[in-house]
C-alpha positions as CSV (number, residue, x, y, z in Angstrom):
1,X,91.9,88.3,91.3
2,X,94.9,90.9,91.9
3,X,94.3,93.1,94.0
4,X,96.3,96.8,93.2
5,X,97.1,99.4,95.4
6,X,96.8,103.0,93.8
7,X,98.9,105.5,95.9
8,X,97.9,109.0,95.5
9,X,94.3,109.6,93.9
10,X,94.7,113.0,92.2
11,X,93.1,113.5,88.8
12,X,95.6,111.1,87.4
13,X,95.4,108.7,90.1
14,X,92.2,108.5,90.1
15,X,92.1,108.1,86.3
16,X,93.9,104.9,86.7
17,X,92.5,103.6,89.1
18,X,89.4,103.2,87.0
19,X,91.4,102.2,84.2
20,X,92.7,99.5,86.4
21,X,88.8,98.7,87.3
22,X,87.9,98.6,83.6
23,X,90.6,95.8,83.7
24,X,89.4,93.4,85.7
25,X,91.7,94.7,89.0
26,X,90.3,95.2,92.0
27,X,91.7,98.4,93.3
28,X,92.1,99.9,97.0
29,X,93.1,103.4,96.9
30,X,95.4,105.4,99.5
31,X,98.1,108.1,99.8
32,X,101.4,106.8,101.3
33,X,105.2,107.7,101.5
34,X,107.8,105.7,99.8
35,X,109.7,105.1,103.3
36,X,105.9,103.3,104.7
37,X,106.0,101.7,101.8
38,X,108.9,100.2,102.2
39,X,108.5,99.2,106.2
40,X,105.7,96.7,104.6
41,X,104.9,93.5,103.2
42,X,104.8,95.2,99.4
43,X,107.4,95.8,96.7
44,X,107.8,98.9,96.1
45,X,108.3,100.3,92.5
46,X,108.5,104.3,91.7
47,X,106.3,104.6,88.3
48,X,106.1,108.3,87.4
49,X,103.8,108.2,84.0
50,X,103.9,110.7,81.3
51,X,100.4,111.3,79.2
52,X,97.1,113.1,80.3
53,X,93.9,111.8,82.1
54,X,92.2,111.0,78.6
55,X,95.1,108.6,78.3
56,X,95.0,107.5,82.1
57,X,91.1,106.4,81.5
58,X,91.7,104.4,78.2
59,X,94.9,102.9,80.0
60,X,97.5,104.2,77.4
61,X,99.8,106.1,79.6
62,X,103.6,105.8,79.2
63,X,105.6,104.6,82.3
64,X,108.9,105.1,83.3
65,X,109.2,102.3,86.1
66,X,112.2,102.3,88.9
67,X,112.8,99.3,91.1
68,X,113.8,95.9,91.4
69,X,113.5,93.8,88.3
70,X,111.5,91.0,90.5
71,X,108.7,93.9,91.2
72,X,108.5,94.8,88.0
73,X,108.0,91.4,87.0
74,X,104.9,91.3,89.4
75,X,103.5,94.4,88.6
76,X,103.9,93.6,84.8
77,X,100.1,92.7,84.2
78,X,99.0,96.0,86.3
79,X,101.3,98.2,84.5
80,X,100.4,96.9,80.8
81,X,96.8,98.0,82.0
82,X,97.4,101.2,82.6
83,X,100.1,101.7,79.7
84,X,100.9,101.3,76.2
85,X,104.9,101.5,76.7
86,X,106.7,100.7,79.8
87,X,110.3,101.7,80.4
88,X,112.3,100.1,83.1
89,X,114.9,102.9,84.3
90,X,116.2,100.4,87.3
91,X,117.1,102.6,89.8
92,X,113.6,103.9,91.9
93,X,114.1,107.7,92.7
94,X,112.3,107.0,96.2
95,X,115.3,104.1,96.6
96,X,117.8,105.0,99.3
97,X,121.0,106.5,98.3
């Protein structure tokens, strides 16, 4: 089973989590910065989604993914989940400049 990391568990957050649930995931929840996030083990890919949490809970979001086409690749089954279109903008905001 893969197990997903959900990083700030507002309403929407907290929506997809369950989503995530629903899927088959199992899913530890936590808030962290993008700079922890990169000092660890994990790939790190900035997903901002656009859609609300009627759309979070039936996993129909849309996703505009930054990062590294290698994390994306890993994250693919998570982020078809939670979403019905995933764009891959490349460059992650929370990237260093």
């Amino acid at each position: 089973m893969t197990t997903v990391g959900v990083l700030g568990i507002g309403r929407m957050g907290s929506s997809m989590a369950r989503a995530l649930a629903t899927a088959g995931f199992e899913v530890v929840c936590w808030n962290r910065t993008p700079a922890a996030a990169r000092s660890s083990a994990a790939g790190l890919l900035d997903a901002p989604v656009s859609g609300s949490v009627a759309l979070a809970e039936s996993g129909s979001l849309t996703i505009m993914v930054g990062g590294e086409t290698a994390n994306l690749d890993r994250a693919r089954p998570v982020l078809d989940a939670l979403g019905k279109t995933v764009f891959h903008m490349v460059r992650s905001a929370a990237a260093p400049r």
